[in-house]
C-alpha positions in Angstrom: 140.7 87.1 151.1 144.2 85.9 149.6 147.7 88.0 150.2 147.2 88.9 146.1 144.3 90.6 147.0 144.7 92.4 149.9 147.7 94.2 148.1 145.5 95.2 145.2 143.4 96.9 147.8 143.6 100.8 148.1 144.6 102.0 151.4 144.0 105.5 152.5 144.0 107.6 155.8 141.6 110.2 156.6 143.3 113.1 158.8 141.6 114.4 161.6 142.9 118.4 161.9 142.1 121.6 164.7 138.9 120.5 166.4 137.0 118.8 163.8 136.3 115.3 164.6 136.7 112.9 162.0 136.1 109.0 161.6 138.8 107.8 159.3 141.7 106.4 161.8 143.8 103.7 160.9 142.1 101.0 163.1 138.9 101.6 160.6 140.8 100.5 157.8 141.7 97.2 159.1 138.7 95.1 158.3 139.9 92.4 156.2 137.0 89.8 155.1 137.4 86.2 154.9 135.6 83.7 152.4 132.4 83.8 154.5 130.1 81.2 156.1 127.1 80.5 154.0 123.8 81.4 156.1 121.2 80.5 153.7 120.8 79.7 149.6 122.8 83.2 148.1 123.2 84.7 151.5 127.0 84.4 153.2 128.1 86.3 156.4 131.8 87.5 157.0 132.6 87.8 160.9 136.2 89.3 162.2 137.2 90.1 165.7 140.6 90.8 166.9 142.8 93.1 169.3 145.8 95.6 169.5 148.1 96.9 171.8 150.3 99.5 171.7 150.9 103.2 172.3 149.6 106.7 171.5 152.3 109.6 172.3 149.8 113.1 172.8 146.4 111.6 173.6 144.8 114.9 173.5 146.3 116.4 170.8 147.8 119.2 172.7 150.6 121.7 172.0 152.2 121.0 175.9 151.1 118.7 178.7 151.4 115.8 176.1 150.2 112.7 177.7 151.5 109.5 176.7 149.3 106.2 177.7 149.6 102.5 176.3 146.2 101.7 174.7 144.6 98.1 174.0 141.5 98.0 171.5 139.0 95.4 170.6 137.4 94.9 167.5 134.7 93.0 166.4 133.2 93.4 162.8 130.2 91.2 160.7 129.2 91.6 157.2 126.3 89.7 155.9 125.6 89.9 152.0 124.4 88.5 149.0 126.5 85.7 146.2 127.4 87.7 143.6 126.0 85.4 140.5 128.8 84.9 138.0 128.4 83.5 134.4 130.0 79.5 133.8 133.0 79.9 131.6 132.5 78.9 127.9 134.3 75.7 127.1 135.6 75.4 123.9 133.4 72.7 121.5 130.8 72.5 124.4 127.1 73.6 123.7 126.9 76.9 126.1 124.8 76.0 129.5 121.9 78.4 130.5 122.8 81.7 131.7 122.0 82.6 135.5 118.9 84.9 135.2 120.2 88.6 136.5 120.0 89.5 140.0 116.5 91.0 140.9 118.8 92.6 143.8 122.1 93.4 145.8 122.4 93.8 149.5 125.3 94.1 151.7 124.8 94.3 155.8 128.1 95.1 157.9 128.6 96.5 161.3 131.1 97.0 164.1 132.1 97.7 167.4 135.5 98.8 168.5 136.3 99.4 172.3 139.4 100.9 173.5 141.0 101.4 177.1 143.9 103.5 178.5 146.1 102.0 180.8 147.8 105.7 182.4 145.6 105.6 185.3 147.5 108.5 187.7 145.3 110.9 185.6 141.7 110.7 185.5 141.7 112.1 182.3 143.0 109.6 180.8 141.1 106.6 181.9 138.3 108.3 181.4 138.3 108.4 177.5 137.5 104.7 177.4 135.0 104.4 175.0 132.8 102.5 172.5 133.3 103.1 168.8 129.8 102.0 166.3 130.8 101.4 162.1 127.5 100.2 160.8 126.5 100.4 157.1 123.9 99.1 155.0 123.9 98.8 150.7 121.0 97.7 148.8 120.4 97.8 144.7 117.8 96.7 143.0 117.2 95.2 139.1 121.6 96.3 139.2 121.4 94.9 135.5 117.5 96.4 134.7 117.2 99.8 132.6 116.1 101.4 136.1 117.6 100.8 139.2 117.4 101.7 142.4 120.3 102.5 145.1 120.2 102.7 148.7 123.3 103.7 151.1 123.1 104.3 154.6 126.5 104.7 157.1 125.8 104.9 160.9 129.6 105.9 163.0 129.9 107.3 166.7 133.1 107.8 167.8 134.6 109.7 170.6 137.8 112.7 170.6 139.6 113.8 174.1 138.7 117.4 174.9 142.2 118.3 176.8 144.4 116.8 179.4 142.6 119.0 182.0 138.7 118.1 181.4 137.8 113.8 182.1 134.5 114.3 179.5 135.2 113.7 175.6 133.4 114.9 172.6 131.5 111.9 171.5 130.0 112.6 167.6 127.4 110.6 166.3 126.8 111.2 162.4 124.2 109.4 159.7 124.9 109.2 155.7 122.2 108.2 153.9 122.5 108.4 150.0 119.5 107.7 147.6 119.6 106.9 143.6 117.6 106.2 141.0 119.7 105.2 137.8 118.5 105.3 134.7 120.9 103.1 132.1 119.6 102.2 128.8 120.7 100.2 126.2 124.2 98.7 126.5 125.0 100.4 129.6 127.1 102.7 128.2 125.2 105.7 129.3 123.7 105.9 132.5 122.0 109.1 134.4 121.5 109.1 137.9 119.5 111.6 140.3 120.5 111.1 144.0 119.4 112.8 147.2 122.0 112.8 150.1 121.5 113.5 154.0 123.9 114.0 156.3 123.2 114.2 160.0 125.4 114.8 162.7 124.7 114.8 166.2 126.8 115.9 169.6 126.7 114.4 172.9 127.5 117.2 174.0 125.6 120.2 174.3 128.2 123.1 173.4 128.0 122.2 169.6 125.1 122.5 167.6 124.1 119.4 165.7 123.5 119.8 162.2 121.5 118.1 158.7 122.6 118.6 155.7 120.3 117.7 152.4 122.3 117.7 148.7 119.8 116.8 145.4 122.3 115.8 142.7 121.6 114.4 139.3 124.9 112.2 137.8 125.6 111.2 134.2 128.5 108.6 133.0 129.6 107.7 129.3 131.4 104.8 129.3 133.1 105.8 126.0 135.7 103.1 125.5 136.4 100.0 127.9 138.8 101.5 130.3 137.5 105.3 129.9 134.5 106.8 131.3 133.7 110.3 131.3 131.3 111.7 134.1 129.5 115.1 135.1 127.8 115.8 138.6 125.9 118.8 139.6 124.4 119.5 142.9 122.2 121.3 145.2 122.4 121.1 148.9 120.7 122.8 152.0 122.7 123.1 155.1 121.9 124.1 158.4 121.9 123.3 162.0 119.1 121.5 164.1 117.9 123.7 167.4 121.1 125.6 169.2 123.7 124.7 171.0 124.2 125.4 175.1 127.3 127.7 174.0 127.9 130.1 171.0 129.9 127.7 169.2 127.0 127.9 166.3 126.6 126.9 162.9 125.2 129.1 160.2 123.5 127.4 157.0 124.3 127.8 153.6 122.6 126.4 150.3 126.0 125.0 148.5 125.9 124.7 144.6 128.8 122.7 143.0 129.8 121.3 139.7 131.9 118.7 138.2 133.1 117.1 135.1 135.9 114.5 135.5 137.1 111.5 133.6 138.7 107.5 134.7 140.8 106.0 132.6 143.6 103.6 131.8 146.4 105.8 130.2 148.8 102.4 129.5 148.2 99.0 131.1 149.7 100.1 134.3 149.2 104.0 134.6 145.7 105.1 135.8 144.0 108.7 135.8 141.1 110.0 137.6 140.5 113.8 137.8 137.8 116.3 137.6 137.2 119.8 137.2 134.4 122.4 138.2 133.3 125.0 140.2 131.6 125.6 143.5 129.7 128.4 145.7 128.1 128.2 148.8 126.9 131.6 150.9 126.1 131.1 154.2 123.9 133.2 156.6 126.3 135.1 158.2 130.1 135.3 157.9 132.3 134.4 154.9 131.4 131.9 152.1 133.3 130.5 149.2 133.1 131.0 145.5 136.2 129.5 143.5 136.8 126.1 141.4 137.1 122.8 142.4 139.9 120.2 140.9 141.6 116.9 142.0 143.9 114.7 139.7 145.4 111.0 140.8 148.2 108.8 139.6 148.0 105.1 139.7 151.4 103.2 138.4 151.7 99.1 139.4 155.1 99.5 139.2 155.5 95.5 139.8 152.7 93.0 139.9 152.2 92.9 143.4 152.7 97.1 144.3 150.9 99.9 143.4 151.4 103.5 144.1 149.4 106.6 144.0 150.1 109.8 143.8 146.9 112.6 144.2 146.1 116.4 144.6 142.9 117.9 145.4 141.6 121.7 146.1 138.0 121.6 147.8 136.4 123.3 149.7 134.3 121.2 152.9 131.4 122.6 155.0 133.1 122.6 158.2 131.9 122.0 162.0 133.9 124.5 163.8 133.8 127.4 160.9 131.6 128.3 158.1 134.1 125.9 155.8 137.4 125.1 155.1 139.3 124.8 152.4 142.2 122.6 151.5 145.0 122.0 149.0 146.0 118.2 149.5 149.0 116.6 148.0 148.7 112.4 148.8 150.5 109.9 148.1 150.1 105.8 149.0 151.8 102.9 148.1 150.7 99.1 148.6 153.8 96.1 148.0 153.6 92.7 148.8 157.2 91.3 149.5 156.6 87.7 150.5 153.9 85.3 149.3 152.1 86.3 153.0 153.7 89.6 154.0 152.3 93.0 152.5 153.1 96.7 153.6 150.9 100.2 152.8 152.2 103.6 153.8 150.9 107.0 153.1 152.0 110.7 153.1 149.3 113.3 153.3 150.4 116.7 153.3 147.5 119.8 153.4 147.6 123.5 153.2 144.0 124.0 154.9 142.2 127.1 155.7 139.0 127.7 157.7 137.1 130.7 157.2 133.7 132.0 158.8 134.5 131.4 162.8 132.2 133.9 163.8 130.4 131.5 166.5 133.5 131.3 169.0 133.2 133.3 171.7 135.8 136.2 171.6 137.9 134.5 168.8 141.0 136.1 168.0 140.7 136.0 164.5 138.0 135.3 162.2 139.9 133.0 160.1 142.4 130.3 160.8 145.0 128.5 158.2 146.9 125.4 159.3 149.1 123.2 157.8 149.0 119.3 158.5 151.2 116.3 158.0 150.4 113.0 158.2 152.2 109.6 157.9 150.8 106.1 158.1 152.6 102.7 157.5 151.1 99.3 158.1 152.4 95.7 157.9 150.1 92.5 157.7 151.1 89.0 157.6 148.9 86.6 156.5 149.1 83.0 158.8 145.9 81.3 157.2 143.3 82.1 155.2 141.6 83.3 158.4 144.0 84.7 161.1 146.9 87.4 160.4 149.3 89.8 162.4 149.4 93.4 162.0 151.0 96.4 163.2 150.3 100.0 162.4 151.5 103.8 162.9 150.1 106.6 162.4 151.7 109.9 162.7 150.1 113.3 162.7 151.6 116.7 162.8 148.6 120.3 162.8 150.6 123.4 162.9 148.3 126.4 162.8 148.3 130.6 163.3 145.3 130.3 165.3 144.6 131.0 169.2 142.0 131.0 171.3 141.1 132.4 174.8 141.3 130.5 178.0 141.6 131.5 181.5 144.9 131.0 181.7 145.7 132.8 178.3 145.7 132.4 174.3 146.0 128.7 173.7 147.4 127.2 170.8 145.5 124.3 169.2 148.9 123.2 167.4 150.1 119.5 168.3 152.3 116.3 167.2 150.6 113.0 167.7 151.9 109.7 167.4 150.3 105.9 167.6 152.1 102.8 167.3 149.7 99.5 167.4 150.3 95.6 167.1 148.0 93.4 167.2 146.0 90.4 165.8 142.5 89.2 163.6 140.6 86.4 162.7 138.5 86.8 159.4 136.1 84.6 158.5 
């Protein structure tokens, strides 16, 4: 992948807030494919390995006792997939050759693994929360071009969160995506109407949360009304719940979620985008407090010079939550991507969020029912390409959870409140 490229890419962090565990760290995003390595006729494979080192300031994201441990990580990512067929470009006066005959499918393999060790060995604690990281994903589509086609996603991720500076064990998640479509897009493609059925499974190594599946039915429709304007409408069904218990209270009550969503994607000028969507959602669950309000989110693009872009969004949702009934969050995001140099390009991102849970009723003696927080997070990340196949890059990632909420311990209310820092250098090889 060229420097042009790589600075055309979107780069966005996921914040991980309170104790929900979430995926989306920075050294997720760092995957960069190369050109690939042909494996057979239409079938090319994209491997990429490298390793960091640096620092993380608060390694168990608490209020006091902050811990601060240097931290190497290894990475090792593969992605095998099919040649996308393109059309030969018309030359002028020349008779026009045959056309490639449309893809009867698209596939796309990719996995990885991601180890990491801390180097603060005084505390057991600490070199203890060595662990194992799995990314694997899987996309299939079949007749892409034919008036029916089908869609298969699937998303496999296990990673691993320090419990406290206290306890050696971690809180390992394992969770499962699976999304299933059948499109229906007649004529010239303008219109299209799919019905999808999602499941989402998440799964505990540990026995003092319950694991939970989720099912959502959805049907989709898009009008691509002009050529850089498409209009869309999603409604959806889901069915939430927990599998078996857990060994402790910390429960999870299930709730049959029904949302609603027009939106719209268009090119305003030729460098101002828009994306936004309106609708509505309500979910009750079985016990405790639920949610019944609207759902919006609008974003910004501007390439405010050929080689940056910057984006500005805000969002209010409402998510199904692991350690409440749900949360809910106003989000105000924004990222920026500049190249500077033929080889050198920078991405940053603010990410600032208003977020309240509502429905703990599973924690045992919880001091309040509810619990709103507000987060702040900062990333920036620098990448310099040397070859087509090996770069340098350093990253930080900066996370601030301030929150009204306690909960009882032995020794007292604790505050889950924290600061968290993590600076990384390191180096890849795409191929």
């Amino acid at each position: 992948m060229t420097s042009r490229k790589l600075v055309l890419a979107s780069y966005a962090l996921g914040v991980g807030v309170a104790t929900t565990t979430l995926l989306g760290h920075a050294h997720a995003q760092e995957a960069v494919e190369g050109k690939g390595m042909e494996v057979s006729p239409g079938t090319v494979i994209h491997p990429n390995v490298g390793a960091g080192f640096g620092v993380i300031d608060n390694l168990f994201y608490e209020q006091d006792s902050v811990v601060t441990t240097a931290l190497m990580r290894l990475t090792a990512n593969f992605a095998l997939a099919s040649e996308k067929i393109t059309p030969d470009e018309v030359v002028p006066d020349e008779e026009p050759g045959n056309e490639a005959a449309p893809q009867t499918f698209e596939f796309r393999a990719a996995g990885g693994l991601r180890y990491e060790e801390f180097f603060y060995y005084d505390n057991v604690s600490t070199a203890a929360q060595r662990n194992l990281g799995i990314d694997a994903q899987a996309h299939l589509q079949v007749y892409p071009a034919g008036t029916w086609s089908f869609i298969g996603d699937d998303r496999l991720r296990r990673d691993v969160r320090p419990r406290n500076f206290e306890d050696p064990s971690s809180t390992a998640r394992v969770d499962n995506m699976l999304d299933l479509g059948l499109r229906y897009q007649p004529g010239g493609r303008t219109i299209s109407g799919t019905l999808r059925y999602q499941n989402a499974l998440d799964v505990f190594e540990d026995s003092a949360v319950a694991n939970r599946m989720n099912h959502t039915l959805g049907l989709r429709g898009d009008w691509q009304w002009l050529p850089f304007t498409r209009f869309y409408s999603d409604v959806s069904l889901g069915f939430f719940g927990p599998i078996g218990s857990s060994g402790m209270d910390l429960t999870k009550q299930g709730s049959m979620p029904i949302r609603g969503i027009v939106g719209i994607a268009t090119t305003l000028t030729e460098p101002l985008t828009l994306k936004a969507h309106a609708g509505w959602g309500y979910a009750p669950y079985d016990a405790g407090e639920g949610y019944n309000g609207p759902l919006f989110d609008v974003e910004l693009g501007y390439q405010y010079a050929p080689a940056g872009r910057a984006v500005v969004e805000y969002n209010y949702d409402y998510e199904d939550s692991i350690n409440a009934n749900y949360y809910r969050d106003h989000k105000l995001q924004a990222r920026v991507d500049q190249q500077l140099i033929d080889k050198l390009v920078l991405s940053g991102s603010l990410d600032f969020r208003l977020r309240g849970y509502r429905g703990i009723t599973g924690t045992v003696g919880a001091m309040s029912p509810s619990r709103d927080d507000v987060v702040f997070a900062a990333t920036a990340r620098a990448q310099y390409v040397l070859t087509d196949r090996y770069y340098l890059t350093g990253t930080y990632v900066g996370s601030i959870d301030q929150t009204d909420f306690t909960y009882p311990t032995v020794s007292g209310p604790d505050d889950p409140s924290y600061t968290r820092h993590e600076l990384m250098f390191g180096a890849r090889a795409a191929f």
